[in-house]
PDB file of N, CA, C and O in Angstrom:
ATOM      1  N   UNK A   1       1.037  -9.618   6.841  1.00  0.00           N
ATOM      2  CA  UNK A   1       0.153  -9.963   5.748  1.00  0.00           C
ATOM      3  C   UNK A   1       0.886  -9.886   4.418  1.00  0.00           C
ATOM      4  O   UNK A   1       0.827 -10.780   3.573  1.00  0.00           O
ATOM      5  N   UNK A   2       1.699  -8.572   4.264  1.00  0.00           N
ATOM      6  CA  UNK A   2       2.331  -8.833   3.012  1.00  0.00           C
ATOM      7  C   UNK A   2       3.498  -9.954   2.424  1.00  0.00           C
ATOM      8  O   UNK A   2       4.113  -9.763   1.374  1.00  0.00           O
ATOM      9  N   UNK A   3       3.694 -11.240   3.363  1.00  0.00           N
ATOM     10  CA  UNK A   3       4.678 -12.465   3.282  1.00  0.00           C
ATOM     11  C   UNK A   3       3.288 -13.221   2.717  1.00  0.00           C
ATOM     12  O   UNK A   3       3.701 -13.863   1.751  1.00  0.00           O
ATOM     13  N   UNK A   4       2.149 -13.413   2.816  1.00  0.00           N
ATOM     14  CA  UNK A   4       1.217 -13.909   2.793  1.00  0.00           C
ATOM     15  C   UNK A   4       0.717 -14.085   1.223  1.00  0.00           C
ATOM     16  O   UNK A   4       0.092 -15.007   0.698  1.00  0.00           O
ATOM     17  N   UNK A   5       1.302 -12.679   0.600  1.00  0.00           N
ATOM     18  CA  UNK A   5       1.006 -12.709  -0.893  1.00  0.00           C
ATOM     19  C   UNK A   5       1.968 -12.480  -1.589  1.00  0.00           C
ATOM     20  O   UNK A   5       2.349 -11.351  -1.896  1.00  0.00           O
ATOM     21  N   UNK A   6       2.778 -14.137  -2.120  1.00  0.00           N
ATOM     22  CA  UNK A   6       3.559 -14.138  -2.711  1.00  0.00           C
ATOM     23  C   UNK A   6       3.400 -14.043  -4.169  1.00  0.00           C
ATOM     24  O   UNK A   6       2.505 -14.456  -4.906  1.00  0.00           O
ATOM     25  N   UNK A   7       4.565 -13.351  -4.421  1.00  0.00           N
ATOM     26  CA  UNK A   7       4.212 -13.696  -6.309  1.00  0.00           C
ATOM     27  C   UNK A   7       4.142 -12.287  -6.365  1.00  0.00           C
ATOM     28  O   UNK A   7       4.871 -11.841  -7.251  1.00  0.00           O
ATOM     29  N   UNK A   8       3.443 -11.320  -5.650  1.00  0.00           N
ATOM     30  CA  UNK A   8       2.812 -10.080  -6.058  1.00  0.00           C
ATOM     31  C   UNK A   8       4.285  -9.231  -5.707  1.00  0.00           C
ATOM     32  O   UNK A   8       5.262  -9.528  -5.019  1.00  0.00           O
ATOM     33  N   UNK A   9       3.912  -7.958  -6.582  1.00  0.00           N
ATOM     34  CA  UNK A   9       5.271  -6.963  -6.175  1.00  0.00           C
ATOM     35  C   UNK A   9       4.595  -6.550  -4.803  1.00  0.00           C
ATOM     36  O   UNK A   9       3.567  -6.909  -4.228  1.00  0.00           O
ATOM     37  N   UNK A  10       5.601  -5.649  -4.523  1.00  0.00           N
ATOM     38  CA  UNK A  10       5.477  -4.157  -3.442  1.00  0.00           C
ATOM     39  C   UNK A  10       4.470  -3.356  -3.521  1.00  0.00           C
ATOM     40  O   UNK A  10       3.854  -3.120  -2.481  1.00  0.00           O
ATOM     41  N   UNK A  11       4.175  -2.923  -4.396  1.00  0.00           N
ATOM     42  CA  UNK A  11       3.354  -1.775  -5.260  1.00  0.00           C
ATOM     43  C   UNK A  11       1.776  -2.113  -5.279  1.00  0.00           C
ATOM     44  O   UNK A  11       0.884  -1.391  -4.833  1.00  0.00           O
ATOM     45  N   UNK A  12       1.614  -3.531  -5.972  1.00  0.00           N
ATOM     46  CA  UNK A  12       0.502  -4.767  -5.488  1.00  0.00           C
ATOM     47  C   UNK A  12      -0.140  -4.672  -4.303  1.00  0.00           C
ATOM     48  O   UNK A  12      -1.304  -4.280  -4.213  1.00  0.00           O
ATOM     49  N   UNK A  13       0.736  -5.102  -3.104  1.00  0.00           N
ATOM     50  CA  UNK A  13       0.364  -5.208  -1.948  1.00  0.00           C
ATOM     51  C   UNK A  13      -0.398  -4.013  -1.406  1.00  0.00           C
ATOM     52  O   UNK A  13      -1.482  -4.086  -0.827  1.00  0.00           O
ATOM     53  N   UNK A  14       0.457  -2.628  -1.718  1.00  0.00           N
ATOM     54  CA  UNK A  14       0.346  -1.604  -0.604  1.00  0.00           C
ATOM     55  C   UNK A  14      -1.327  -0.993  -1.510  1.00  0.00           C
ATOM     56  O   UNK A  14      -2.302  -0.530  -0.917  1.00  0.00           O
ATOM     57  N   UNK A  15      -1.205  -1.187  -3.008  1.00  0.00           N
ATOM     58  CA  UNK A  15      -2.673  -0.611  -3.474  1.00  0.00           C
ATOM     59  C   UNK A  15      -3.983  -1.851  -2.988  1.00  0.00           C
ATOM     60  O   UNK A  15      -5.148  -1.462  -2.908  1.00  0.00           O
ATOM     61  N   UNK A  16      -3.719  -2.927  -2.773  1.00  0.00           N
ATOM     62  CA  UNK A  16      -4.589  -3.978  -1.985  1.00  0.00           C
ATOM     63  C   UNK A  16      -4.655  -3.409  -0.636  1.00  0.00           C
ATOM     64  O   UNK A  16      -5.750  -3.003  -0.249  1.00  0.00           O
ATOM     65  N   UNK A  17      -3.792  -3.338   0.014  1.00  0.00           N
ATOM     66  CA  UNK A  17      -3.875  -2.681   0.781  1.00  0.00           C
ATOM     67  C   UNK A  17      -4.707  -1.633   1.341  1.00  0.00           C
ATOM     68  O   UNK A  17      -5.546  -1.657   2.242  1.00  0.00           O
ATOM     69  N   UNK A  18      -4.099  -0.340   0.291  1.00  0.00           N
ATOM     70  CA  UNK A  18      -4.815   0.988   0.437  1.00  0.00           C
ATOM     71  C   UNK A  18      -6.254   0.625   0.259  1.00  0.00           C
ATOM     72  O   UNK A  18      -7.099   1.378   0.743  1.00  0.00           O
ATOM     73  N   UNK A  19      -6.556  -0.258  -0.270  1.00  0.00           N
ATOM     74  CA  UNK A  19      -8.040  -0.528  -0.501  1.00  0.00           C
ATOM     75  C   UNK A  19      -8.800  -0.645   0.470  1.00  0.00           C
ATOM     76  O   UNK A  19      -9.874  -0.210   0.885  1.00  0.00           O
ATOM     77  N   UNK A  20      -7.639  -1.646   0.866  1.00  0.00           N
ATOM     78  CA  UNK A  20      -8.568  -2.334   2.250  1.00  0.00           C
ATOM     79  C   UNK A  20      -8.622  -1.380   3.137  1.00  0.00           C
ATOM     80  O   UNK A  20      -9.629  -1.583   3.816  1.00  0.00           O
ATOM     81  N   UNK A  21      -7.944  -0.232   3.573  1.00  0.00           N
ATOM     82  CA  UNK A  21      -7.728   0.163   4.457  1.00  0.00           C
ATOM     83  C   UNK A  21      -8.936   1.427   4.511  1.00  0.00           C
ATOM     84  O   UNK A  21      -9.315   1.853   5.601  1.00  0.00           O
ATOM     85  N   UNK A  22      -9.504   1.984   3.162  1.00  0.00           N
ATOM     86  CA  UNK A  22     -10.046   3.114   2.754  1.00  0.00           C
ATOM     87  C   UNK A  22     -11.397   2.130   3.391  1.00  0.00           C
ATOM     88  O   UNK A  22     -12.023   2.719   4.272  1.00  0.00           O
ATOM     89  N   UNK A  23     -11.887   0.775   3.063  1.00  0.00           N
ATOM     90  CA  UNK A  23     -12.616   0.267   2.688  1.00  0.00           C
ATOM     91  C   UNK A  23     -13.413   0.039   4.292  1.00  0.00           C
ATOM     92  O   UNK A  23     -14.530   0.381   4.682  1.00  0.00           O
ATOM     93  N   UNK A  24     -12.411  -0.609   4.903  1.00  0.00           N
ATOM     94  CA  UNK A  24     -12.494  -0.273   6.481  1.00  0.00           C
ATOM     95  C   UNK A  24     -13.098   0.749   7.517  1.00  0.00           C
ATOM     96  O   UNK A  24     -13.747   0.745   8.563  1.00  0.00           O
ATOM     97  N   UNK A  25     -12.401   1.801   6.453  1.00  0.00           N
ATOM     98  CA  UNK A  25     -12.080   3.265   7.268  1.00  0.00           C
ATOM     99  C   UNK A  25     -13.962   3.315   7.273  1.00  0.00           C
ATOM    100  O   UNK A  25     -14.512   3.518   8.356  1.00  0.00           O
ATOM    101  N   UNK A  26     -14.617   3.165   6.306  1.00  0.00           N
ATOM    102  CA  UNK A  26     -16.019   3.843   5.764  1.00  0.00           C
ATOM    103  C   UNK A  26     -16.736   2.892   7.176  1.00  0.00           C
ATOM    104  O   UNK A  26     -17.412   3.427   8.055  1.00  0.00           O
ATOM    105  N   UNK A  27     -16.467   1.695   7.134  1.00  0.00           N
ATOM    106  CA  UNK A  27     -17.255   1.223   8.074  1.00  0.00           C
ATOM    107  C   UNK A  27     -17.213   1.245   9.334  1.00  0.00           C
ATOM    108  O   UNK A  27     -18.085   0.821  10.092  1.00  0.00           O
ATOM    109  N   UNK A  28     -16.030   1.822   9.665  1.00  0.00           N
ATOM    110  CA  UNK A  28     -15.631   2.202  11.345  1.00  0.00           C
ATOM    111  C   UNK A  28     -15.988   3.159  12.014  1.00  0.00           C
ATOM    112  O   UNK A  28     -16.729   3.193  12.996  1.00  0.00           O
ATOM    113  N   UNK A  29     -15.037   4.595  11.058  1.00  0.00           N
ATOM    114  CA  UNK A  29     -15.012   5.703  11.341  1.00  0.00           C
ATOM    115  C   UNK A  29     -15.929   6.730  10.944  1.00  0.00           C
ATOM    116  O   UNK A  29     -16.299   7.652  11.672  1.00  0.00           O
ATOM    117  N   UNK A  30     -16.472   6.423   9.106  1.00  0.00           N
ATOM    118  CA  UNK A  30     -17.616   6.861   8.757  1.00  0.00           C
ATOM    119  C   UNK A  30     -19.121   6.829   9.401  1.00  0.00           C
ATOM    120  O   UNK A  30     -19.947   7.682   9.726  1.00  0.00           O
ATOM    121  N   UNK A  31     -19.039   5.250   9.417  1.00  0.00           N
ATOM    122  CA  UNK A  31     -20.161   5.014   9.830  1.00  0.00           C
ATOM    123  C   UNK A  31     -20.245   5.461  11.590  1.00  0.00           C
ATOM    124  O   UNK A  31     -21.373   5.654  12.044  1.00  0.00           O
ATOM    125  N   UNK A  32     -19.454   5.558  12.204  1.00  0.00           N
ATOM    126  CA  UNK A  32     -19.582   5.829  13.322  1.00  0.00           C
ATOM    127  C   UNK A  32     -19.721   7.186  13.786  1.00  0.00           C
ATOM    128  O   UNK A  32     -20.078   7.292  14.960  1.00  0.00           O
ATOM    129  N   UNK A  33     -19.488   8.437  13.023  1.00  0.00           N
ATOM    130  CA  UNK A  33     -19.499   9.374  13.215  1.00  0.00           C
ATOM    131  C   UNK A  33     -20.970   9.378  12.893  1.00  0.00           C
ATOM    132  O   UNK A  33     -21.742   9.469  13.847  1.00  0.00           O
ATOM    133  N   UNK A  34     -21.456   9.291  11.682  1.00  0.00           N
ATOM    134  CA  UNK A  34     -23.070   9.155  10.810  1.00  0.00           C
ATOM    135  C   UNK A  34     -23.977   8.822  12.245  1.00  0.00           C
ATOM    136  O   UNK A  34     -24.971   9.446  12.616  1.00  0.00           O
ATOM    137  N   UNK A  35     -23.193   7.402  13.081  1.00  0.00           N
ATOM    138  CA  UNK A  35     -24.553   6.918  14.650  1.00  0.00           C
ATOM    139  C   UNK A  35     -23.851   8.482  15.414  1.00  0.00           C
ATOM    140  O   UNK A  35     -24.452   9.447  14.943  1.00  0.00           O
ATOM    141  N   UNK A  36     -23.204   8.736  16.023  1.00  0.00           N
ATOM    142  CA  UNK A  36     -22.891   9.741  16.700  1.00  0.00           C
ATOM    143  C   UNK A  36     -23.878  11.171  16.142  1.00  0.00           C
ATOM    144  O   UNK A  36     -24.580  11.730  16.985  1.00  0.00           O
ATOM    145  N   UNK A  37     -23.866  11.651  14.802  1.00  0.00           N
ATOM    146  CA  UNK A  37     -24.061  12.772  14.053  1.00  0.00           C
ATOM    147  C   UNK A  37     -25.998  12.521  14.253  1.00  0.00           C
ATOM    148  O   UNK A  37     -26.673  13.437  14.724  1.00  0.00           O
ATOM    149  N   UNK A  38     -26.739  10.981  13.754  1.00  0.00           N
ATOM    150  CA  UNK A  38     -27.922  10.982  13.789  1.00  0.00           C
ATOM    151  C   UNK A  38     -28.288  10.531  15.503  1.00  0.00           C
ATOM    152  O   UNK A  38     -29.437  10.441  15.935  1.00  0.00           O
ATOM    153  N   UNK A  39     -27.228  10.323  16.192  1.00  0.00           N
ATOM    154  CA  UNK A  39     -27.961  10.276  17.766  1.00  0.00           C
ATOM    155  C   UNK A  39     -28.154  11.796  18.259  1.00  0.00           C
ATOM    156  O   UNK A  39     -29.053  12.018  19.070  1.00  0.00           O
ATOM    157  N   UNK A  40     -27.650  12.452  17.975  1.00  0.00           N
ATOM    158  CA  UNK A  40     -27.841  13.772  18.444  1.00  0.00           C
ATOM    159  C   UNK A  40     -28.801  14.618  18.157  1.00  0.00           C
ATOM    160  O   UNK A  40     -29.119  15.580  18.857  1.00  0.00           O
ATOM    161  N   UNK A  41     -29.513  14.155  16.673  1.00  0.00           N
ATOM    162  CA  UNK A  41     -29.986  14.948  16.172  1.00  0.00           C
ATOM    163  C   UNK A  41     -29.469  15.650  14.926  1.00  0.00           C
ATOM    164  O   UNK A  41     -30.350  16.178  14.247  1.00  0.00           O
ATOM    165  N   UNK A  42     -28.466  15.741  14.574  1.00  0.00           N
ATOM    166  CA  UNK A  42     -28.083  16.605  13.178  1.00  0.00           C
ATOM    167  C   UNK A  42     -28.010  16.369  12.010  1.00  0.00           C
ATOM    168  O   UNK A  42     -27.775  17.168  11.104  1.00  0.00           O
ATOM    169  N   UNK A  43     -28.275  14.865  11.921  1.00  0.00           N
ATOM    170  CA  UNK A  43     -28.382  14.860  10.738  1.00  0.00           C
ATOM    171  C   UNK A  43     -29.240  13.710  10.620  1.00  0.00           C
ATOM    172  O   UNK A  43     -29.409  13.107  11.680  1.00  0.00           O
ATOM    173  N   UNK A  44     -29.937  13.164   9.416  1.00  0.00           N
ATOM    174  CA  UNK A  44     -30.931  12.364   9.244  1.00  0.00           C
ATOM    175  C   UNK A  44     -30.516  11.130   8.094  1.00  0.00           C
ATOM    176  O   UNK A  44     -30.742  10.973   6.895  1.00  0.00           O
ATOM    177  N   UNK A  45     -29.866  10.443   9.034  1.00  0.00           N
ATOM    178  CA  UNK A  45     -29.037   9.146   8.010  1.00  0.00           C
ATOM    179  C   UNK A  45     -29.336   8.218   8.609  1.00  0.00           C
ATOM    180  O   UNK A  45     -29.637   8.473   9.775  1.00  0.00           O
ATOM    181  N   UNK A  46     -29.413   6.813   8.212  1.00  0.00           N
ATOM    182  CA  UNK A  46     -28.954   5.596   8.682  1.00  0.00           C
ATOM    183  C   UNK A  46     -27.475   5.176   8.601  1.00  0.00           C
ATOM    184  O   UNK A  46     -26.678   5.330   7.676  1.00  0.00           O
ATOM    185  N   UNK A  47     -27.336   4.674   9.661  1.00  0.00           N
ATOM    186  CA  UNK A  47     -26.180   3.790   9.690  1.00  0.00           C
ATOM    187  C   UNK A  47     -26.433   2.048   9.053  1.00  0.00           C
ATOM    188  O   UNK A  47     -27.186   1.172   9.477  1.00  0.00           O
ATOM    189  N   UNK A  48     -25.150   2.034   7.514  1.00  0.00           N
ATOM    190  CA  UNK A  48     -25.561   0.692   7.546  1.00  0.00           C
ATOM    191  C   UNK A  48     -26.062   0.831   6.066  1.00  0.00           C
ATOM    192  O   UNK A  48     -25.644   0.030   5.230  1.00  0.00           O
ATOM    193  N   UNK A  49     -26.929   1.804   5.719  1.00  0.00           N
ATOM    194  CA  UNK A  49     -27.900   1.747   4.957  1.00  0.00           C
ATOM    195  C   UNK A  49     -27.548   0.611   4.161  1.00  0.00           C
ATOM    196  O   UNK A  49     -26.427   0.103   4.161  1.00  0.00           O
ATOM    197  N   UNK A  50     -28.694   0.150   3.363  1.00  0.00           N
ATOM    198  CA  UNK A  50     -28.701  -1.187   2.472  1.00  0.00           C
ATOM    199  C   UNK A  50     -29.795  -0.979   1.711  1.00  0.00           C
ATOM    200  O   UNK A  50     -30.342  -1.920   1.135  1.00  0.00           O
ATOM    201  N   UNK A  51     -30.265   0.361   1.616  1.00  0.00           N
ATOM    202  CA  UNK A  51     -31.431   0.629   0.249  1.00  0.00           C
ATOM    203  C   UNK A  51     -30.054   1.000  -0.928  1.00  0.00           C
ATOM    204  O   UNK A  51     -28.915   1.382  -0.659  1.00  0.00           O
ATOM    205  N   UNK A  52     -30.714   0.701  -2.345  1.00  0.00           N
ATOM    206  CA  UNK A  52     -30.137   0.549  -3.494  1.00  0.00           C
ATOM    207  C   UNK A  52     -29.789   1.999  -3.641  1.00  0.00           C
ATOM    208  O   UNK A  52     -30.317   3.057  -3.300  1.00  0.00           O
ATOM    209  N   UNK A  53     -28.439   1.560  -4.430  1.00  0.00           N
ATOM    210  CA  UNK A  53     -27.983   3.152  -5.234  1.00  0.00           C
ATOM    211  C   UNK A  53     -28.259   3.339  -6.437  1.00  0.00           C
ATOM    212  O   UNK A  53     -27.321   2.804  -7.028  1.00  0.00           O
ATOM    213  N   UNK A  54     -29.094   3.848  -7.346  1.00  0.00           N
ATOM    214  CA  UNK A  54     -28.628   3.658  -9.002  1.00  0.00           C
ATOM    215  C   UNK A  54     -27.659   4.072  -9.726  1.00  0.00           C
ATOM    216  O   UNK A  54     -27.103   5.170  -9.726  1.00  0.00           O
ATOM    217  N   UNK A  55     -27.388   2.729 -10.632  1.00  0.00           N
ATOM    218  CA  UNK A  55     -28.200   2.597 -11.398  1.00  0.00           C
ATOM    219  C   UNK A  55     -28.284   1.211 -11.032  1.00  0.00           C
ATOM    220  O   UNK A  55     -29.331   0.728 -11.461  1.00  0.00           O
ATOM    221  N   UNK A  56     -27.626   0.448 -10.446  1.00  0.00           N
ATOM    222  CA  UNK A  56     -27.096  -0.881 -10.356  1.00  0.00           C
ATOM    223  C   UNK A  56     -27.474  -1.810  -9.026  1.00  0.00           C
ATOM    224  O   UNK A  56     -27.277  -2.994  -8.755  1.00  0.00           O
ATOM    225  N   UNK A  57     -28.133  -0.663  -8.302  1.00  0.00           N
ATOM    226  CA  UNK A  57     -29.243  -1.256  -7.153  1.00  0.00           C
ATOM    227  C   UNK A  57     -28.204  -1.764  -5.725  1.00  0.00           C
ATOM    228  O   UNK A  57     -28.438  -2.491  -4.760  1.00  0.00           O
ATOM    229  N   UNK A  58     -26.910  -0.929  -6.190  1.00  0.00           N
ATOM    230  CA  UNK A  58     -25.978  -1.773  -5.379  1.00  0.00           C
ATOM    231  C   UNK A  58     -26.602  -0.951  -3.455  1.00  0.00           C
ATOM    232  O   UNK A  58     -27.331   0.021  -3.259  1.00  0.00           O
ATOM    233  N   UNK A  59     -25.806  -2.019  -2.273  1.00  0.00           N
ATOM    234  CA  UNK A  59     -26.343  -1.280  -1.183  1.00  0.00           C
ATOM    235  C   UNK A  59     -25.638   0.155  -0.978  1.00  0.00           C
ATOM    236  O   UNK A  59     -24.730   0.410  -1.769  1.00  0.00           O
ATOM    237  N   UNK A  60     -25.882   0.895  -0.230  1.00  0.00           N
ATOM    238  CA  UNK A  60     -25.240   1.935  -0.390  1.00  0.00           C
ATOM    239  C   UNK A  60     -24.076   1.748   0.868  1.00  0.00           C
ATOM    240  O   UNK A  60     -23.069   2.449   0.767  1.00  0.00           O
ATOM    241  N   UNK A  61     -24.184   0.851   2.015  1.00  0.00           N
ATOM    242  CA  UNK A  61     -22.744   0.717   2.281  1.00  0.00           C
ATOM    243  C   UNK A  61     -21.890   0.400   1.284  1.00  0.00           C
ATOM    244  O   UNK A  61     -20.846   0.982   0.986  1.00  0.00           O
ATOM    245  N   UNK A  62     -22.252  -0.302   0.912  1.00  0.00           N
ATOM    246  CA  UNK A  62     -20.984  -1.414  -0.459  1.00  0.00           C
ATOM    247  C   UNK A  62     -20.198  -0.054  -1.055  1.00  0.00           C
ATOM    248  O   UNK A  62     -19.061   0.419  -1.050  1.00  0.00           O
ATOM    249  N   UNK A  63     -21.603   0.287  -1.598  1.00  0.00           N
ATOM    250  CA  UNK A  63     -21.121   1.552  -2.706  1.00  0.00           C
ATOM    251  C   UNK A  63     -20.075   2.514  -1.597  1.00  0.00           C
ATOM    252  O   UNK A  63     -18.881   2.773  -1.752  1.00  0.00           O
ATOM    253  N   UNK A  64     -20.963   2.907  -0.490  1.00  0.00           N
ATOM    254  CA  UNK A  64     -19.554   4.060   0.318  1.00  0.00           C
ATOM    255  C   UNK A  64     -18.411   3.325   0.412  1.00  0.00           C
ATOM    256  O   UNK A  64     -17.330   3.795   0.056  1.00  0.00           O
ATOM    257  N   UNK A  65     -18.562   1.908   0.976  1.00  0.00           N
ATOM    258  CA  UNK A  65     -16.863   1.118   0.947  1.00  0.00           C
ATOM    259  C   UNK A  65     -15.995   1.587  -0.365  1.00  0.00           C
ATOM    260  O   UNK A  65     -14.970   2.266  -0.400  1.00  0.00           O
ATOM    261  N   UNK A  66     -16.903   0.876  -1.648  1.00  0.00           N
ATOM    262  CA  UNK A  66     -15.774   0.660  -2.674  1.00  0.00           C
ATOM    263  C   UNK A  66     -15.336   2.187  -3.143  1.00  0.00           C
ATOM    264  O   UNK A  66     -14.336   2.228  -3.861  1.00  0.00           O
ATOM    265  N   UNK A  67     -16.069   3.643  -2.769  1.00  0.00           N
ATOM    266  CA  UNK A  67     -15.341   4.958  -2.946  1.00  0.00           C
ATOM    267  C   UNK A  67     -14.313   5.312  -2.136  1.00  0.00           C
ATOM    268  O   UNK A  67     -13.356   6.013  -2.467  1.00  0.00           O
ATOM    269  N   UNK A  68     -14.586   4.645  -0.679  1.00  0.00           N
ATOM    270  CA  UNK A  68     -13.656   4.625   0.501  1.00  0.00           C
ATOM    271  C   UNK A  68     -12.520   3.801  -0.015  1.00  0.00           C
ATOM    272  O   UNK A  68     -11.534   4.344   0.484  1.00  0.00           O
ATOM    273  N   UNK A  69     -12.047   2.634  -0.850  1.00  0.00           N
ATOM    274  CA  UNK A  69     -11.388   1.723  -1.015  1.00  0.00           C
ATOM    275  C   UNK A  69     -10.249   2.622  -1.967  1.00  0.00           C
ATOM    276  O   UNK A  69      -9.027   2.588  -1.829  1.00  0.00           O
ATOM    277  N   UNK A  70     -10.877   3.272  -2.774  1.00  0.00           N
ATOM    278  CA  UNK A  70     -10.328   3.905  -3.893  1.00  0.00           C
ATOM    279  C   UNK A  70      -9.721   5.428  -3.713  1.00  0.00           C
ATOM    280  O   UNK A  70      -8.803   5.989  -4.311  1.00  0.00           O
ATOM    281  N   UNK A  71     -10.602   5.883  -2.644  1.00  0.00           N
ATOM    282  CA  UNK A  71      -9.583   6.759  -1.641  1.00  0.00           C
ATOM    283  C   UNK A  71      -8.641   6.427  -1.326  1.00  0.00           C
ATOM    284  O   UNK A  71      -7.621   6.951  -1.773  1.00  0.00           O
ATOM    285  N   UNK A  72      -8.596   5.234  -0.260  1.00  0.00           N
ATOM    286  CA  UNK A  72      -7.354   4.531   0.455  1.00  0.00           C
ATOM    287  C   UNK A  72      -5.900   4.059  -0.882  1.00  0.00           C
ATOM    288  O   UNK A  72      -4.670   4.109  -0.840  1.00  0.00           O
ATOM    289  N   UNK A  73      -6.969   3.609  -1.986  1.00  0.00           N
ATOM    290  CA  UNK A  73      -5.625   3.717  -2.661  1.00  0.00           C
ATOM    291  C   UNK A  73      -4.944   4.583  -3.313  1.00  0.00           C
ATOM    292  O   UNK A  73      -3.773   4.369  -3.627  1.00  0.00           O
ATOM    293  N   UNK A  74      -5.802   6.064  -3.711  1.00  0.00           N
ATOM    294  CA  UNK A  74      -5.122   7.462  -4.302  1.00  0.00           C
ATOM    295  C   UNK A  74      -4.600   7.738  -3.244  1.00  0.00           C
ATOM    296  O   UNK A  74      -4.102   8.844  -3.455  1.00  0.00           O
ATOM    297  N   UNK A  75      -4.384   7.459  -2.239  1.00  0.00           N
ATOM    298  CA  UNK A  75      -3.836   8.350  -1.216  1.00  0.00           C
ATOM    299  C   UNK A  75      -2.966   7.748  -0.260  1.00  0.00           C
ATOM    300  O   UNK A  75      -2.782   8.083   0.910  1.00  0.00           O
ATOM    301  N   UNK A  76      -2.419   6.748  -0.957  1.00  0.00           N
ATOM    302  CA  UNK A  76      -1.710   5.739  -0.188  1.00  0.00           C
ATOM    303  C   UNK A  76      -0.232   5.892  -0.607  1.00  0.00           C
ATOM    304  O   UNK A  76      -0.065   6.907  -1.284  1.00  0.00           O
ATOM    305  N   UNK A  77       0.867   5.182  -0.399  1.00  0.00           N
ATOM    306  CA  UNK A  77       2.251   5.509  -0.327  1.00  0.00           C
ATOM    307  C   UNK A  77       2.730   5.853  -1.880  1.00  0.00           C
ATOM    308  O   UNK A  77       3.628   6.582  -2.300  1.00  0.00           O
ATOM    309  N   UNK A  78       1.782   5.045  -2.533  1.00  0.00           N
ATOM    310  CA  UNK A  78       2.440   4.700  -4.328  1.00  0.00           C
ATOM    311  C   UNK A  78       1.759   5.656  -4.728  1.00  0.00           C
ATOM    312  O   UNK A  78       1.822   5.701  -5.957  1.00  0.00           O
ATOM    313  N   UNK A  79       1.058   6.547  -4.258  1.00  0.00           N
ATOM    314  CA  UNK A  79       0.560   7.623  -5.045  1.00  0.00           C
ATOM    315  C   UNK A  79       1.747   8.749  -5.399  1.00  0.00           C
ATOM    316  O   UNK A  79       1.475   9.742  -6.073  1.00  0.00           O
TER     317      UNK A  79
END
């Protein structure tokens, strides 16, 4: 993927990257623990959710992605 985006540095790529990768992580691994955690019983979440966050009404996956995204990039190689 990174031949794919030319023009951009090194540094570019890997924080696009880290994004994507944080951004991912929320919907795989997060969310999958959350069906695991509310099939059992322990905790009382939806998976998925899509009621608004305020102030901006955004869904609240979106919103966990884009904190997950911004993880992936503080914590990625260029940090």
């Amino acid at each position: 993927m990174a031949h794919m985006i030319s023009g951009t540095s090194s540094r570019g790529r890997a924080l696009v990257l880290g994004f994507l990768a944080g951004a991912l992580a929320v919907v795989t691994f997060h969310q999958g623990m959350v069906f695991l955690l509310s099939s059992v019983g322990l905790i009382q979440s939806r998976v998925y959710a899509l009621h608004g966050v305020p102030p901006f009404g955004v869904p609240t996956i979106l919103n966990q992605m884009f904190w997950g995204g911004l993880w992936g990039v503080s914590s990625g190689p260029c940090s």
